[in-house]
C-alpha positions, -999 to 999 in steps of 0.1 A, spaced: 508 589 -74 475 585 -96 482 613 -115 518 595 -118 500 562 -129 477 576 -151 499 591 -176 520 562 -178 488 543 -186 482 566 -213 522 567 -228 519 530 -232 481 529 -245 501 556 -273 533 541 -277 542 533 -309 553 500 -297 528 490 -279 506 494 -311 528 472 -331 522 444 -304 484 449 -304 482 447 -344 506 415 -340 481 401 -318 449 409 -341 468 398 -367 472 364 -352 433 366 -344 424 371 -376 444 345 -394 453 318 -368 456 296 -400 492 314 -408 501 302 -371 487 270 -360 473 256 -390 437 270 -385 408 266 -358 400 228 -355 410 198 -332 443 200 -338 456 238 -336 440 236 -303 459 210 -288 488 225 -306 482 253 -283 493 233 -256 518 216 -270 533 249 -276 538 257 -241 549 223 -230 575 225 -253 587 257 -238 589 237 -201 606 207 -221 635 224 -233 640 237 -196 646 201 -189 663 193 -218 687 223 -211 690 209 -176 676 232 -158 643 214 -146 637 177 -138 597 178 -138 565 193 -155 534 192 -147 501 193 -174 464 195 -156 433 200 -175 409 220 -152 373 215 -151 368 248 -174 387 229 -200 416 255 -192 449 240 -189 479 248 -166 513 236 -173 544 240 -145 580 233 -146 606 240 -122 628 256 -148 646 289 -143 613 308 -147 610 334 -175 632 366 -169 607 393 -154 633 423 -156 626 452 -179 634 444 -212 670 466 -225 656 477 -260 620 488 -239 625 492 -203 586 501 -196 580 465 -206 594 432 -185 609 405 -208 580 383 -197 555 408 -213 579 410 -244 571 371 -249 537 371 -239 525 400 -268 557 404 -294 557 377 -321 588 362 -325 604 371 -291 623 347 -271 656 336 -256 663 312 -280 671 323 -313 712 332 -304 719 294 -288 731 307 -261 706 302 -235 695 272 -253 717 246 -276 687 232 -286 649 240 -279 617 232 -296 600 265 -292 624 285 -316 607 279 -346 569 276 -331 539 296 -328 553 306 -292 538 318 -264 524 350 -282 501 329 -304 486 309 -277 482 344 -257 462 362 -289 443 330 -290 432 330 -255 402 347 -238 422 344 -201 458 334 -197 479 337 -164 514 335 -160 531 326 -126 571 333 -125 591 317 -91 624 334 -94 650 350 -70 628 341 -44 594 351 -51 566 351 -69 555 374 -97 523 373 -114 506 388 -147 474 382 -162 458 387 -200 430 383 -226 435 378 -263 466 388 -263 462 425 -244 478 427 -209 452 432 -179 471 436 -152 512 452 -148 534 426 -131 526 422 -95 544 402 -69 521 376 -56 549 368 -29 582 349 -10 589 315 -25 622 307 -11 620 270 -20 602 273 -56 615 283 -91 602 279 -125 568 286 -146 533 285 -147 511 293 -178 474 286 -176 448 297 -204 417 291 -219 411 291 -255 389 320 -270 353 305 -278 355 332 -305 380 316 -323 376 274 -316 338 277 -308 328 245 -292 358 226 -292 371 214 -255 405 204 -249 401 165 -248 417 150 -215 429 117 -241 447 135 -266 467 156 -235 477 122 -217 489 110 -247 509 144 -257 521 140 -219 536 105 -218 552 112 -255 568 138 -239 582 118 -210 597 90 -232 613 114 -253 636 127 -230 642 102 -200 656 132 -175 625 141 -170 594 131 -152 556 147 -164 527 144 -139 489 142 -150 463 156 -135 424 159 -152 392 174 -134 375 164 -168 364 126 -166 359 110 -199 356 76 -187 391 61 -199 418 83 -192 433 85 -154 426 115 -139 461 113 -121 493 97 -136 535 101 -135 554 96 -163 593 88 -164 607 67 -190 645 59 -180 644 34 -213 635 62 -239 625 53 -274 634 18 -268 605 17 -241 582 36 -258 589 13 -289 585 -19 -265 549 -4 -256 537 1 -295 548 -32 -303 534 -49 -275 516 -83 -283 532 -84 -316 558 -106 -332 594 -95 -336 622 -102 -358 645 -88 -332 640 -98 -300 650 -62 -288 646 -33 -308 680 -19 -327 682 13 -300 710 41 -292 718 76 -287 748 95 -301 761 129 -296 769 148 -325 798 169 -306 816 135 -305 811 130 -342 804 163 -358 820 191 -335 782 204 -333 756 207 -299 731 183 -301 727 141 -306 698 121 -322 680 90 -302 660 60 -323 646 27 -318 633 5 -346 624 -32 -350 603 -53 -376 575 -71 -372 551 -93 -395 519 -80 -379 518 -45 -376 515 -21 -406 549 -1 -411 549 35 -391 573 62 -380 569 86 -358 600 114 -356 606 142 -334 632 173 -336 637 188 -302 611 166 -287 583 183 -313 563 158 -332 571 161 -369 543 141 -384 554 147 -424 590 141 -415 618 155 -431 659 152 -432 663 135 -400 636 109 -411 655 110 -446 691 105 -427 678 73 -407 664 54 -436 692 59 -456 715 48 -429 694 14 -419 691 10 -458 724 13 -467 736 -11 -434 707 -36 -443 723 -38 -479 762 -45 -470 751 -67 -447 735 -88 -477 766 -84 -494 786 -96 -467 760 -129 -467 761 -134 -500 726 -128 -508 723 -107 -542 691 -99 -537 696 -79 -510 701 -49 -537 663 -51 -544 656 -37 -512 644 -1 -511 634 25 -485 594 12 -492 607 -20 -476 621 -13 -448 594 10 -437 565 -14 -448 572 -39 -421 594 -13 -392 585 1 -360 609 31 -362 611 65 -335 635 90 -341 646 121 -319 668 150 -327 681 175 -309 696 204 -333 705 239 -322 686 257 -351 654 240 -363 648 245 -394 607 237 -408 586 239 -435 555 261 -418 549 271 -384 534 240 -373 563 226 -378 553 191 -395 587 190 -418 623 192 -408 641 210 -435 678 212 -421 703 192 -449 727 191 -420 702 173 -400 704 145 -433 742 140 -428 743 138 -391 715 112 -385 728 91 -414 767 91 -401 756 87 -366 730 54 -370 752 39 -399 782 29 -378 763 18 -350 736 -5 -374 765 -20 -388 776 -31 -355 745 -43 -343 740 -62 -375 771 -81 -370 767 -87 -332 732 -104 -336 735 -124 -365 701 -147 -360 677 -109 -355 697 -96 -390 691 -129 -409 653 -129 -398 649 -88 -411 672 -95 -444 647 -124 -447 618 -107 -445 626 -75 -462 639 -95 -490 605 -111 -494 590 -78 -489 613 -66 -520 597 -98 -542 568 -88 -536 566 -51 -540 585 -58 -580 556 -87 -583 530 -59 -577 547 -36 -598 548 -59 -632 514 -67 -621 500 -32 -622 527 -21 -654 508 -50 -671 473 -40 -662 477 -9 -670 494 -9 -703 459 -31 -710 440 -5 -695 453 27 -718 451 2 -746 413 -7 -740 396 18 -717 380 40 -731 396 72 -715 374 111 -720 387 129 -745 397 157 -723 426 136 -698 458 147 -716 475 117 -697 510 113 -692 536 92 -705 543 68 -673 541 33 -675 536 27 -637 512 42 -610 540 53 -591 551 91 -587 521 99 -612 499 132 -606 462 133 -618 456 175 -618 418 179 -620 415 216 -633 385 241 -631 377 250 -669 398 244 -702 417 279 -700 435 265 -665 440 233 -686 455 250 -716 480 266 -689 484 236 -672 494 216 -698 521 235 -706 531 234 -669 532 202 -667 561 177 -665 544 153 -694 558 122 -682 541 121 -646 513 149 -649 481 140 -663 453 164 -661 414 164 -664 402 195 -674 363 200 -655 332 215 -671 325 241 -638 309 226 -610 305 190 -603 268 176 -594 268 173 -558 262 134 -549 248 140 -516 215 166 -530 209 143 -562 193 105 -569 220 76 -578 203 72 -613 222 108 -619 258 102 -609 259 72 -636 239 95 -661 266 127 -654 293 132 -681 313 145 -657 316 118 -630 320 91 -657 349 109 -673 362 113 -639 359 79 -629 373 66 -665 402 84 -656 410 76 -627 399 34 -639 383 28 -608 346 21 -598 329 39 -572 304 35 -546 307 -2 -539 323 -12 -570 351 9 -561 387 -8 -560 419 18 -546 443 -12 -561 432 1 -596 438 34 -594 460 47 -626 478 79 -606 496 80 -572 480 112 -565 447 132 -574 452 167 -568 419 194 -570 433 224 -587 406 254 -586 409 291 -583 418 307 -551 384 323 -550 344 312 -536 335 294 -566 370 272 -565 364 267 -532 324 253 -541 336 230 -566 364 214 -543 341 210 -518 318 192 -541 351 170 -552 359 165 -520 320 153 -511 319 128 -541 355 110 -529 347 108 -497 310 90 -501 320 71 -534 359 69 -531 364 71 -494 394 46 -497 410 66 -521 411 92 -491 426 65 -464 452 56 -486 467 93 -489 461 97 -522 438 129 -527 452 167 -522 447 198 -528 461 227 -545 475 262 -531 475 288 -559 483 322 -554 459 349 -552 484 377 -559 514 383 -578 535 412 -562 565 424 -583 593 453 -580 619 457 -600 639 425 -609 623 409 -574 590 389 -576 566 371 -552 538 351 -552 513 356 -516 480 333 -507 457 358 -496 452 397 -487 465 398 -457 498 381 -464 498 408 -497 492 438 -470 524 422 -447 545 421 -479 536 457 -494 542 474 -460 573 455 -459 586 460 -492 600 435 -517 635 447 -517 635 456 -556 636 491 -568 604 515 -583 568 508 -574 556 473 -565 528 461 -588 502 440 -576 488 411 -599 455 399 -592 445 361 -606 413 361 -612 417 325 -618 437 300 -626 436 307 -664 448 340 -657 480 330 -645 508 318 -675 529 282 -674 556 300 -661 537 313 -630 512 279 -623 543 258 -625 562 277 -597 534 284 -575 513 248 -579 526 221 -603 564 220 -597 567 196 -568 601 216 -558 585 245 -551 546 239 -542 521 235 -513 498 206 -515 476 199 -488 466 163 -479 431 158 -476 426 135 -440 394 122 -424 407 128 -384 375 117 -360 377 111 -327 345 98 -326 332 74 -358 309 90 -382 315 126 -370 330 138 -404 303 116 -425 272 132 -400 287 172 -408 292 165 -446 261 148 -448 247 182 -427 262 206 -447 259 189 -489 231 167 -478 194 172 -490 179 191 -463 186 229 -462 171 236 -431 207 214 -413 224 241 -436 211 269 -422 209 260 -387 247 253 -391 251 287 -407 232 302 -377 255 282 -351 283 291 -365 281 325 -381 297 344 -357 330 329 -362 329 342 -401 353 370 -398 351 380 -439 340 372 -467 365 377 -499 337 386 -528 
C-alpha cells in the first residue's frame, strides 16, 4: 500500500501535466498584475470578490438561496453557499485529478465557459478560483455533495493534501472556500471588515433571490460584526438608500426588470433604477452578472442612449425645442442611475473586468429600457416635467460654459505666451483634447507624426523633471521645465492653481517602458499631485502603456508589455510562417509613427491608465509620497528595507 502510494506520488510530482499547472501557478505569482490588477488594496479584496461571485451565480442559476462571507480573526476569509457544491469526480480528460483540483490549480478551468451549466455567471471571464489559490499562503475547500463531505487543502497554489472525506452530511450541500492571502505577495495589507460589508450588501441588492449573512471577528469600530442582507426591492432599494435625505425629481425612482428571451430570443434580462436629484453629484454604478464594472461599457452605453433618446421625444411631444440640447453629460450630471445585466458570455476589457465590451449587450439594454421609459414618461407626467426641466437647465448651462471657455481660450492662445516646444492642436474647445507630455525630442518627433493634429498636443520634456518634494519653492518658479509645463497646460499651481482653466481634457505621461521612464513619471506624478492635486480629482491625468517588444512572423505582428508576456507569446507562436523576430524599444524614439500610434496614441487601440488617489484613511497617499520623494533619505531606505523582499526583479 505505501509502496502503492509512493509511486503515484512520484507519477504526478513528474507528470507533464501537473508541471504545466505548477508554472500556471508561478506564473500567476510572479505577475499578479496580468490577473488582478497588481498587489494593493484593491486586487486583494478582488480576491474575494472572486469567490463570492462564484457562490452568486449558484443563486443566480437557482441553485442556492444563501451565502455566507465571515472575516476571521487571522484576516482569512470563508465564504459558503448552499449551491450544488463543486463536482469532486475525477476529471475525463485526467482522471488522477478530481474536477475540484482541475479548478483550484489549471487557469482557465471551470464549468462555465459552454452555457450549459450556467446561462449567465460572473466568474467566466475572471481571475477564478486558480488566481486566488496561487495567491494564497493557505486555502481550504469544503465540498457537501451526495451526502457528504469532502475536503482538500493548499498553499500558493500547490495541493497539500489528496481529497479526503471529512464525513456524512445528509442534510447539507454546497461550498466552502477559506484562504489567506500570501504575506509575500500583499505584505501588510489586511482584508478590511468595511470594504467586505459593503461588497456583501451590493451583492444582496443585486439579486433579490438571495440572502448574504455577515459575520466579522475583526472589530473596526463601525461595521457590525453580524448582519443579513435580503433586498426583495433590488436596485430600486438600493437606489432609495444612496439617495436617502436628498431631494427628488421623481418621487420614485424610474425602476424595472426585463428578460431578454421575451424581447431578444437570448438567456439573460438587465435590471436599473435611476432618478434625478439637485443635490447629489451625478454617479453610476453598473454591474454585468452581478460583477462591479467600475469603467462601464455597452450596457452603460445601451441605458443612456435609451433614457436619452426617451427624455428627448418626450420634449417633442411637449413642445419644448430645447429639449434637443440635451446630451448624455446631462443626464448623467444630475442622475442616480444602477444598472444590472445578466448575459450568457461576458465579454471585458482585462481580467479585472472594469469594462463590458459585448455590442450585443448595447442593443439589448437600449431596446429593453426605451419602451419601458417611454411609458413611464407618459404615465407620470408631473416627475417627467420636473427632469425635462431640470436637464434642460442643465443643457443651458453646460453650452454657457462652453462659449465661456471657447472664448477664454481663443484669448489665451492669442496672448499666452505658450513654450516653444508644445506643438498644440488645432481645437477650439477643452473638450476631447489630449496633452501628451513626451520623454526627449526624438519621442516628440515620432509623436508628432502620430498624432491626430486636431486634438493631440504634445510637450516634448528635457529628461527628468526637478523633483518638488527634495528642492526649495524659489526653484520650481526658477525651472524651465515646470514653467513650460505649467504655460501649457494655462493653469497656476500650488495655491494659485485653478482645474477650470485647464486648456486639454486629458494630460497623459508618455515615457519609455524602462527604469528611467518610470523615474520621470514618478517625478510627474509627484509635482501634480502636491501642486495640481485637483487636476488629479477631476480625472484628468493618465498614463501611458508602450510596448516593450515588438514580436513579428511572417505577415502576423504583435506588440507585448513586458518579458514575460514576450516569453508566453514566443512559446506560443504567432501563427505566421518563418522565424519570429523580436524587436526591442529601447525607447520611445525607437519606435516609428506607425508603431506609437497603434500601441499608445490612437485612442481605438490604446491602454491608458487613470492616475487615482484611493485612501481609506486621509493623508495616507500624501504621508508615503512625501516618504518616498521627500527630503530625508533615511524614510527611503527604511522603506526600501521593509519592503525589499517583495522585489521579485529588477529589468536593467
Amino acid at each position: 500500500m505505501a509502496d502503492d502510494l509512493l509511486t503515484e506520488k512520484a507519477g504526478k510530482a513528474y507528470d507533464a501535466a501537473a508541471i504545466e499547472v505548477l508554472e500556471d501557478m508561478e506564473h500567476v505569482r510572479l505577475r499578479p498584475g496580468m490577473y488582478i490588477g497588481g498587489k494593493d488594496d484593491r486586487a486583494l479584496h478582488h480576491m474575494v470578490a472572486e469567490i463570492i461571485d462564484n457562490a452568486m451565480d449558484e443563486a443566480v442559476a437557482g441553485h442556492a438561496n444563501w451565502i455566507e462571507v465571515e472575516l476571521h480573526q487571522d484576516h482569512s476569509v470563508t465564504i459558503r453557499d448552499n449551491g450544488r457544491g463543486i463536482p469532486t469526480d475525477p476529471h475525463p480528460k485526467d482522471p488522477t485529478k478530481s474536477a475540484l483540483e482541475i479548478i483550484f490549480c489549471t487557469l482557465n478551468a471551470g464549468g462555465k465557459f459552454s452555457g450549459e451549466n450556467y446561462e449567465t455567471s460572473g466568474g467566466l471571464n475572471g481571475v477564478g478560483s486558480s488566481v486566488v489559490n496561487a495567491l494564497s499562503d493557505h486555502l481550504r475547500v469544503e465540498v457537501a455533495r451526495n451526502k457528504e463531505v469532502v475536503a482538500m487543502e493548499f498553499a500558493r497554489g500547490v495541493p497539500q493534501t489528496k481529497l479526503v472525506n471529512v464525513g456524512a452530511a445528509p442534510n447539507r450541500r454546497g461550498t466552502s472556500v477559506t484562504f489567506h492571502p500570501d504575506p509575500e505577495i500583499f505584505g501588510a495589507l489586511k482584508l478590511k471588515p468595511a470594504r467586505l460589508f459593503t461588497m456583501a450588501r451590493s451583492k444582496a441588492y443585486l439579486f433579490s433571490g438571495v440572502e448574504i449573512r455577515w459575520k466579522s471577528h475583526v472589530e473596526d469600530g463601525d461595521t457590525p460584526t453580524e448582519a443579513k442582507f435580503h433586498f426583495p426591492g433590488g436596485l430600486s432599494e438600493y437606489l432609495n438608500t444612496r439617495l436617502e435625505g436628498a431631494s427628488t425629481y421623481a418621487d420614485a425612482p424610474f425602476s424595472g426588470s426585463v428578460e431578454f428571451r421575451e424581447k431578444f430570443g437570448e438567456p439573460g434580462k438587465v435590471n436599473w433604477a435611476i432618478n434625478w436629484t439637485p443635490s447629489r453629484d451625478g454617479f453610476i454604478q453598473s454591474y454585468c452578472n452581478t460583477v462591479p464594472t467600475p469603467e462601464g461599457g455597452t450596457h452603460e452605453s445601451g441605458f443612456w442612449s435609451a433614457i436619452l433618446k426617451g427624455i428627448r421625444d418626450y420634449g417633442d411631444r411637449v413642445a419644448n425645442k430645447k429639449a434637443k440640447q440635451i446630451t448624455r453629460d446631462d443626464l448623467i450630471s444630475g442622475a442616480g442611475a444602477l444598472v444590472s445585466i445578466f448575459i450568457r458570455d461576458p465579454q471585458y476589457v482585462g481580467q479585472t473586468k472594469d469594462r463590458l465590451s459585448n455590442e450585443s449587450a448595447q442593443k439589448m439594454v437600449e431596446g429593453a429600457v426605451r419602451d419601458h421609459f417611454d411609458n413611464w414618461l407618459a404615465a407620470d407626467t408631473k416627475s417627467a416635467g420636473a427632469i425635462l426641466d431640470f436637464l434642460v437647465l442643465r443643457a443651458e448651462e453646460r453650452l454657457r460654459r462652453r462659449q465661456e471657455k471657447e472664448t477664454a481660450r481663443k484669448s489665451a492662445t492669442k496672448k499666452l505666451r505658450l513654450p516653444g516646444k508644445l506643438t498644440d492642436c488645432s481645437a477650439k474647445s477643452r473638450d476631447g483634447t489630449e496633452l501628451f507630455l513626451v520623454e526627449g525630442d526624438s519621442a516628440g518627433g515620432s509623436a508628432k507624426a502620430a498624432r491626430n493634429r486636431e486634438n493631440q498636443a504634445l510637450l516634448p520634456l528635457r529628461g527628468k523633471i526637478l523633483n518638488v518634494l527634495g528642492a526649495a519653492s524659489s526653484k520650481l518658479t526658477q525651472n524651465q521645465e515646470i514653467n513650460d509645463l505649467c504655460e501649457a497646460l494655462g493653469t497656476g499651481m500650488g495655491t494659485r492653481f485653478n482645474v477650470d482653466d485647464l486648456r486639454y481634457d486629458k494630460i497623459i505621461i508618455m515615457t519609455d517602458a524602462d527604469v528611467d521612464g518610470a523615474h520621470i513619471a514618478a517625478l510627474l506624478m509627484t509635482f501634480f499631485f502636491t501642486q495640481m492635486r485637483p487636476l488629479i480629482d477631476h480625472g484628468h491625468l493618465y498614463l501611458a502603456c508602450p510596448p516593450l517588444y515588438r514580436l513579428t512572423q511572417g505577415a502576423k505582428r504583435i506588440y507585448v508589455a513586458d518579458d514575460a508576456e514576450k516569453d508566453r507569446v514566443l512559446g506560443q507562436g504567432l501563427g505566421g510562417k518563418g522565424k519570429i523576430d523580436v524587436q526591442r524599444f529601447k525607447g520611445l524614439g525607437e519606435m516609428d509613427a506607425k508603431d506609437l500610434k497603434e500601441t499608445t496614441m490612437d485612442p481605438k487601440s490604446r491602454t491608458l491608465i487613470r492616475v487615482t488617489i484611493d485612501e481609506d484613511e486621509p493623508g495616507q497617499t500624501g504621508d508615503l509620497v512625501e516618504r518616498l520623494m521627500g527630503k530625508k533619505p533615511e524614510m527611503r531606505f527604511q522603506y526600501i528595507q521593509e519592503n525589499a523582499r517583495f522585489v521579485e526583479e529588477l529589468d536593467v
